[in-house]
N, C-alpha and C positions, 0 to 999 in steps of 0.2 A: 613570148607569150601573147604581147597582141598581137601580131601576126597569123598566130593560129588561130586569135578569138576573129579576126577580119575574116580568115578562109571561112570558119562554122559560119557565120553571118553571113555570107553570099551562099554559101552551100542550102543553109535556112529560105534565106528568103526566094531562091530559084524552085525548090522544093514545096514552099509556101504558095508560090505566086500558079503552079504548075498544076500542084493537087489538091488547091484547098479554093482557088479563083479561079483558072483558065476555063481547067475541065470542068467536062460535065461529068466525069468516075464519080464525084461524089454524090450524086445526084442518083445516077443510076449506084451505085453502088450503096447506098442509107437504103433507097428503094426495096433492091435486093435483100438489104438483112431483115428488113424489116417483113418482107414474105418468109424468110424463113424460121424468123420468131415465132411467128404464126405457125407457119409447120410441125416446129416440132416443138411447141408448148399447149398446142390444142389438147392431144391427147394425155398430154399430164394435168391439163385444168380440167379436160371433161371426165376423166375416171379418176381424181382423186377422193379421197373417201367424206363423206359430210363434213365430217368431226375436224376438217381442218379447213380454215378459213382459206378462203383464196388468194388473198393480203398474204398470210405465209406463203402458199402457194407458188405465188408472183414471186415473193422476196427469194425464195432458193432458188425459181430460178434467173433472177438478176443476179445472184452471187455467181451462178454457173457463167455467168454469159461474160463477167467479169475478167472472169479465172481464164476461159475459152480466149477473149478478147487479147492477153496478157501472151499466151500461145501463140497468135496469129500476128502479131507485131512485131513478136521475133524473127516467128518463121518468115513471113514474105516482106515485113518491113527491110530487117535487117540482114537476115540469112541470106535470103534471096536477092537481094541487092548487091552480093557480090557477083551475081551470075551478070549481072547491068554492067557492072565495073570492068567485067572483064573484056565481056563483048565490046563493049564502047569504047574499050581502052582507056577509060580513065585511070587502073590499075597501074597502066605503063610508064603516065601520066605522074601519079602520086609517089609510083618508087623513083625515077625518074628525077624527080625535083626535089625529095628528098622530104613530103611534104606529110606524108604516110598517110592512114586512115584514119587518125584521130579527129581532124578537123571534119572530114564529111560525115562521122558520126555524130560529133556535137551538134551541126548542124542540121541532120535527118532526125535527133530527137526529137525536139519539141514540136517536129510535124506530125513526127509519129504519137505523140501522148494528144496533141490536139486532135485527132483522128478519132485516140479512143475516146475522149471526151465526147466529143459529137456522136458518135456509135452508143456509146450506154446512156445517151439525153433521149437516142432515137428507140431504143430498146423499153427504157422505163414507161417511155410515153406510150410505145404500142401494150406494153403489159397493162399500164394503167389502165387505157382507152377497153381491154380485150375483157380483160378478167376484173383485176383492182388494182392499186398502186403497191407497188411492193415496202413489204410491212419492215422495213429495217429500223434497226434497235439502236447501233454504235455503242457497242456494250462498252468499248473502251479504244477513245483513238488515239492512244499510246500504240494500242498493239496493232491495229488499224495502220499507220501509219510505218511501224515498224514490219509489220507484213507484206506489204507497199513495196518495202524497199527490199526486204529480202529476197520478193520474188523478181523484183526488177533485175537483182543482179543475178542469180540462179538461171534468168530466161539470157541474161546479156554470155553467160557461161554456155548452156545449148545454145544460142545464136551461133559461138565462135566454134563449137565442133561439128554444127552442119554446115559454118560456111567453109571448114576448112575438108570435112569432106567430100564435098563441091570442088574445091581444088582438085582432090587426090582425084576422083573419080571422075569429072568432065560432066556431071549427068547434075536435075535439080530438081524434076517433078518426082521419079521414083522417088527419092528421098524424102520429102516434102511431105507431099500427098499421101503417104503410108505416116511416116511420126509424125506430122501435124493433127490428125484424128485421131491415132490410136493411142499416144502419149495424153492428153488431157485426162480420159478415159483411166487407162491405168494407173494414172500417178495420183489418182483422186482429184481430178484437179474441178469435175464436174458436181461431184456430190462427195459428200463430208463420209471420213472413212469407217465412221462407227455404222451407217449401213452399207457398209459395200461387203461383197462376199469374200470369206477369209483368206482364198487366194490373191485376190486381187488386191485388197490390204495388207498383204507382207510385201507384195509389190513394191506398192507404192511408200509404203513407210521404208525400204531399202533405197528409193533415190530420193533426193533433195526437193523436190517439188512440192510434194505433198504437206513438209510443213509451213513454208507460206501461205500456203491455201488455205490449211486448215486454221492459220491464226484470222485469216482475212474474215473468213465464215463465221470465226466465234466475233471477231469486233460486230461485224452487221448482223447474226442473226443468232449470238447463244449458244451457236450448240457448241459443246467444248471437245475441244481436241480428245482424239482418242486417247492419246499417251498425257494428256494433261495439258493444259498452259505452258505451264513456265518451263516445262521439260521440252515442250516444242518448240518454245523460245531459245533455248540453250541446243537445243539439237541442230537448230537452224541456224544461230549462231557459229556452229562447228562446220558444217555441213554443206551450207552455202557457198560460203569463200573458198572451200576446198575446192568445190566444183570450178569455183570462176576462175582457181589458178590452174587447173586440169583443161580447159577450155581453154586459156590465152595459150599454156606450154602449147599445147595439139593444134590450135590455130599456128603458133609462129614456125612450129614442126612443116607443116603442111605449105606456109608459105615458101618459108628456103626451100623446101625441095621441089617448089613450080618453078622459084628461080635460077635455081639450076638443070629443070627437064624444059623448063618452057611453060608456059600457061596454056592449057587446051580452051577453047574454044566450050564453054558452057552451052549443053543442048535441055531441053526440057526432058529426052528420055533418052 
């Protein structure tokens, strides 16, 4: 056990020292999201209707950018970090010495949660500065926190079937770049599902995402789940964990069988 806590700890702090001190990504990269806040919350702050404060306004969409952020940490934090492993050979490496994945995971989290941290400090501040501070409530950070985690582990469940689709298929932008956008979108993960159109909410109430989301939305901003609280407590409950054991089976699926065809060579398309 401390063995693996040493690997996570150099895995951290190489990862630390690379993307949070060396580079300049981060720099340019806050930059980046920060023009794109701007892009595409102009036109929700300039045509929303009087009758709602802009304080709301801002606060849905920090919860969105939340949810979006929780997305993107899986996909290219962690999904995509196997395309790195295998090119680089660090893959060959881990099985090899018998060291496995678990230690570079423990150690690329807390780069990756410090990441979002810095992202929604960069986000709040540009809503603030643009429109107003976003108006959040924490109706309840019970559920706040247990939303938190639910989706932590539901995204850790998707991480391990598109990284192990990655394996089967050789390819990682197709993949990516199509469910990275259109998934948030349809699992409600952008806006709360009591307005979204009736197709699109049987959607998303059919996979697992949507009820982290939507308990996340009620702790910061009230609005309450379409199926209730505490029924989307217990749904999520049920629902999550199923996913995350579907995700490790189909990940460990997908790795024995690179190990016995070979590991292809991860390309972008």
């Amino acid at each position: 056990m401390l063995k693996l806590f040493r690997r996570a700890y150099a895995i951290f702090k190489a990862y630390f020292m690379v993307e949070l001190v060396r580079s300049r990504g981060i720099v340019y990269g806050l930059l980046s999201m920060a023009m794109w806040i701007i892009l595409f919350t102009m036109p929700i702050a300039l045509f929303s209707s009087d009758t709602i404060e802009l304080g709301d306004v801002s606060a849905r969409i920090f919860t969105g950018v939340i949810v979006f952020m929780f997305y993107g940490m899986a996909t290219w934090d962690w999904a995509a970090e196997i395309r790195w492993m295998i090119n680089e050979g660090r893959v060959d490496y881990y099985i090899a010495s018998g060291a496995g994945f678990l230690p570079h995971y423990l150690g690329l989290l807390p780069v990756s949660l410090m990441w979002l941290g810095i992202s929604l400090t960069v986000n709040y501040t540009v809503l603030s500065l643009l429109w107003a501070p976003p108006k959040l409530l924490l109706v309840d950070p019970l559920i706040f926190i247990y939303g938190f985690l639910m989706l932590l582990l539901c995204l850790i469940g998707y991480a391990l079937i598109l990284g192990g689709t990655m394996l089967s298929t050789g390819v990682t932008g197709f993949i990516i770049e199509i469910v990275s956008f259109i998934l948030p979108i349809a699992t409600g993960g952008l806006l709360p599902l009591r307005y979204m159109p009736e197709p699109l909410k049987s959607i998303a109430l059919a996979t697992p995402f949507s009820y982290p989301a939507e308990l996340i939305r009620f702790s910061l901003l009230g609005i309450e789940p379409v199926v209730g609280v505490w029924r989307t407590v217990v749904l999520s409950l049920l629902y999550v964990p199923l996913f995350l054991l579907i995700g490790i089976i189909y990940f460990k699926y997908q790795l024995r069988r690179s190990l016995r065809e070979g590991f292809k060579t991860i390309s972008m398309w």
